[in-house]
Kinemage of the C-alpha trace (Angstrom):
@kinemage 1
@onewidth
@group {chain A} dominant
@subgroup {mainchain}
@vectorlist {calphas} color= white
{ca unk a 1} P 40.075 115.245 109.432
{ca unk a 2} L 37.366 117.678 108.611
{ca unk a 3} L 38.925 120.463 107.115
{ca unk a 4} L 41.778 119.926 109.229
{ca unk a 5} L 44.550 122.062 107.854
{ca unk a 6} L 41.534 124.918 108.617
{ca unk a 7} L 41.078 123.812 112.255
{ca unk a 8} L 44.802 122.375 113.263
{ca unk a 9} L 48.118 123.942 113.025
{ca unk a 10} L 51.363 121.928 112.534
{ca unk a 11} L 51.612 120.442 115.949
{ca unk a 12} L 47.644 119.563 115.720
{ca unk a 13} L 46.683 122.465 118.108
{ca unk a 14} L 43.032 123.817 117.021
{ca unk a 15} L 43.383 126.982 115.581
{ca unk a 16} L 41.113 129.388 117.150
{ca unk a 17} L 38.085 131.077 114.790
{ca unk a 18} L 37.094 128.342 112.609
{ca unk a 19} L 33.720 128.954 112.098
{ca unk a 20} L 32.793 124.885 112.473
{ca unk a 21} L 34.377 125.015 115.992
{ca unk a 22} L 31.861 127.582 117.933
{ca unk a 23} L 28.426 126.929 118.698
{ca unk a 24} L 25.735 126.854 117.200
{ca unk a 25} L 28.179 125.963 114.131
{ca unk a 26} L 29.013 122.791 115.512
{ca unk a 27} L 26.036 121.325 115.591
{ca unk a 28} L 25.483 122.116 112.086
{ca unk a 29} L 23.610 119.673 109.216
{ca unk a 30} L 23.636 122.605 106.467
{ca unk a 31} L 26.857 123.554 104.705
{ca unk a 32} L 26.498 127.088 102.802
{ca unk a 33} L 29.536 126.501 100.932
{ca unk a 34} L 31.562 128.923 98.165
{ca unk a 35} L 31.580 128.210 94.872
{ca unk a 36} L 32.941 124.394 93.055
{ca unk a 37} L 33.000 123.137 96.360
{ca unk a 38} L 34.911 119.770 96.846
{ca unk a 39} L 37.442 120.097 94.270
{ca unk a 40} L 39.994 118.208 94.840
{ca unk a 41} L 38.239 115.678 96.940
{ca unk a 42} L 38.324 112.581 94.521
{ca unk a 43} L 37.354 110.342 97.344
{ca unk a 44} L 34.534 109.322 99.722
{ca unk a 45} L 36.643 110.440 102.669
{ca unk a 46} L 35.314 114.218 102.295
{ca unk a 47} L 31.791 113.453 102.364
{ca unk a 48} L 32.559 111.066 104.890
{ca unk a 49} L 34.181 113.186 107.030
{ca unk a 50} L 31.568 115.970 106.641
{ca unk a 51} L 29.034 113.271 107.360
{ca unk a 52} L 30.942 111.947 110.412
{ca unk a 53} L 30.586 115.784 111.673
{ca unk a 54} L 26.964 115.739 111.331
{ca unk a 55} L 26.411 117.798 107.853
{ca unk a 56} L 24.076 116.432 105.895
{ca unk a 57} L 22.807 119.180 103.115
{ca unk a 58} L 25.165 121.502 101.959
{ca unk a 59} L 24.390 124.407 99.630
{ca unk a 60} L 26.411 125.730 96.834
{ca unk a 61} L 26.715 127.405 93.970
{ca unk a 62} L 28.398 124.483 92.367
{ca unk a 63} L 30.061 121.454 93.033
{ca unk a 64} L 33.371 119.377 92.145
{ca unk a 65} L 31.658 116.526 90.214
{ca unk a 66} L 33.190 113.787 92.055
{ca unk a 67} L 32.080 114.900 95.352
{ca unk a 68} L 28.679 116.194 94.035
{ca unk a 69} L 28.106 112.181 93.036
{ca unk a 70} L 29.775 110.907 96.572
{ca unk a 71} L 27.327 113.014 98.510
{ca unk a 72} L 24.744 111.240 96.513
{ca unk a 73} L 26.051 107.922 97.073
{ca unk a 74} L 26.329 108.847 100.993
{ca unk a 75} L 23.038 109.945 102.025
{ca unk a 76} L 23.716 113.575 101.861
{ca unk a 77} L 22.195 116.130 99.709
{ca unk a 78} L 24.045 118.836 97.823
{ca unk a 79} L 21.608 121.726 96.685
{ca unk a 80} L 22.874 124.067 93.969
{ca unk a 81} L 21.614 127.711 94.138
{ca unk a 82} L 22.364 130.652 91.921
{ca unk a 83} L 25.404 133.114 93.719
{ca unk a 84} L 23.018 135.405 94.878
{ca unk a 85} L 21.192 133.346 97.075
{ca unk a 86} L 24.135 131.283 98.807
{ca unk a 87} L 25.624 134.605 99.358
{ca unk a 88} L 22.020 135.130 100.976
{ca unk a 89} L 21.757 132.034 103.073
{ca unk a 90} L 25.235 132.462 104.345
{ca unk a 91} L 24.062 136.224 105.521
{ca unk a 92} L 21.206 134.573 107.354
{ca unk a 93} L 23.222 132.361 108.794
{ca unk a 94} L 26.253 135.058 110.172
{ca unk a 95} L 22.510 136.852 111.528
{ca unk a 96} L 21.900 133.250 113.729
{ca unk a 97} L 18.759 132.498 111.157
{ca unk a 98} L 18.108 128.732 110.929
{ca unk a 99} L 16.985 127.396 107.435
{ca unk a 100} L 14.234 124.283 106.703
{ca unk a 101} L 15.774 121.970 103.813
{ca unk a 102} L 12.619 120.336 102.686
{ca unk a 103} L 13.688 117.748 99.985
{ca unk a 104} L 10.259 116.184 99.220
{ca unk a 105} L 9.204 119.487 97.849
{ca unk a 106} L 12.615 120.700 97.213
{ca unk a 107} L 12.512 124.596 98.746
{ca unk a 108} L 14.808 125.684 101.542
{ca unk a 109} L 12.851 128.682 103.903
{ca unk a 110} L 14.297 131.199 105.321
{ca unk a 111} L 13.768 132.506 108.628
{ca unk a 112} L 11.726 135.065 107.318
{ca unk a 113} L 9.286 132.431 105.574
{ca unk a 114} L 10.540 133.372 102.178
{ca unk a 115} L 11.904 130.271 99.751
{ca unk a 116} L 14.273 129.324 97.441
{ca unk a 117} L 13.993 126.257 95.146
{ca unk a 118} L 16.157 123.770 93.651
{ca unk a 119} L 15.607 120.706 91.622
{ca unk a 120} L 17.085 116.993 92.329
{ca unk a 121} L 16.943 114.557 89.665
{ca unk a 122} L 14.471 112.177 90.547
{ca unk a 123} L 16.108 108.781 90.917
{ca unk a 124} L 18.606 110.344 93.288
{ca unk a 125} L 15.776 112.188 95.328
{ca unk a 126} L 14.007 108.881 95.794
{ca unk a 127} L 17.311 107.186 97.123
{ca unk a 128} L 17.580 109.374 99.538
{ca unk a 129} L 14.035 110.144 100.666
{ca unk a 130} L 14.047 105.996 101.197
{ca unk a 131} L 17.594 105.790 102.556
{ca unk a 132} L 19.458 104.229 100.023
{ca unk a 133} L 22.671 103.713 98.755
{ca unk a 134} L 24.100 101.336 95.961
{ca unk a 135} L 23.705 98.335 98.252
{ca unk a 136} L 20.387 99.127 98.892
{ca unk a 137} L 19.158 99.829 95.534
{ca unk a 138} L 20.218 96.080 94.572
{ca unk a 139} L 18.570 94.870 97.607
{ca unk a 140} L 15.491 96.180 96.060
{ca unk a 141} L 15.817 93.559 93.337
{ca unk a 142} L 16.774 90.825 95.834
{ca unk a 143} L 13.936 88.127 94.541
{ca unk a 144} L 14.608 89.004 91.362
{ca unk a 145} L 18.032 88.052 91.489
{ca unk a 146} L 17.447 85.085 93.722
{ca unk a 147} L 15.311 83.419 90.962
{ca unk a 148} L 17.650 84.317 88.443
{ca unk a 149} L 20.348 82.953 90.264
{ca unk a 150} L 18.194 79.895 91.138
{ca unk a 151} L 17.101 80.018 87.683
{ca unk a 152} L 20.731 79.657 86.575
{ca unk a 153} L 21.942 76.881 88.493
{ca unk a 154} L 19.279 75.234 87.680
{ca unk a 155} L 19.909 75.552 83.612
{ca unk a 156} L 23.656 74.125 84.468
{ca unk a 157} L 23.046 71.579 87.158
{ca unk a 158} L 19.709 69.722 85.783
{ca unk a 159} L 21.024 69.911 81.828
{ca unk a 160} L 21.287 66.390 80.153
């Protein structure tokens, strides 16, 4: 349901012109987004849904906090950028320009070579440099926990 009320009219006939629906848009993985983008989207289905059509960096000037953490949370990386820029980026990309998200060194280049920077806190960057979500994180720990747990057991089962 990907910005459905966008793309469908009331009888669920595409509307024609939605940017998302021509090529190359379609095959997009970079959002260039307005500004507090995802407001109103207090669930994982947005980010889902934008992940389910293949987007997996979106740019913004700023986010709906909710969504900014679900993107997190979902493998996807929202990039904040002063006004200026987006308004740039979305210029290159009406001109057909394609864009290099590099998120180990955290620039985005333009077609022209030129950059732009942005900063990711660091514990988020990791998780999704490694590919990993809340499940995965814990996983990370899993000996840990299995001698705590056998630790435990142990401490009730054996006392005296």
């Amino acid at each position: 349901n990907l910005f459905y009320e966008m793309r469908f009219d009331e009888k669920g006939k595409p509307i024609s012109g939605f940017i998302l629906d021509n090529d190359p848009y379609n095959k997009s993985k970079i959002l260039i987004t307005g500004k507090n983008f995802g407001c109103g989207s207090s669930r994982e289905h947005a980010p889902w849904a934008l992940l389910d059509f293949g987007i997996r960096v979106i740019i913004s000037e700023s986010f709906a906090d909710i969504f900014y953490n679900n993107c997190f949370k979902n493998g996807m990386l929202p990039i904040i950028l002063p006004r200026d820029q987006v308004e740039q980026l979305m210029k290159d990309a009406d001109a057909g320009y394609t864009l290099d998200v590099n998120l180990q060194e955290e620039t985005i280049t333009r077609n022209d070579g030129s950059k732009y920077t942005f900063s990711v806190d660091s514990f988020r960057k990791n998780c999704l440099l490694k590919g990993l979500d809340d499940i995965g994180i814990t996983l990370q720990f899993k000996d840990d926990i299995e001698k705590f747990e056998t630790n435990l057991q142990n401490y009730f089962f054996n006392k005296k």
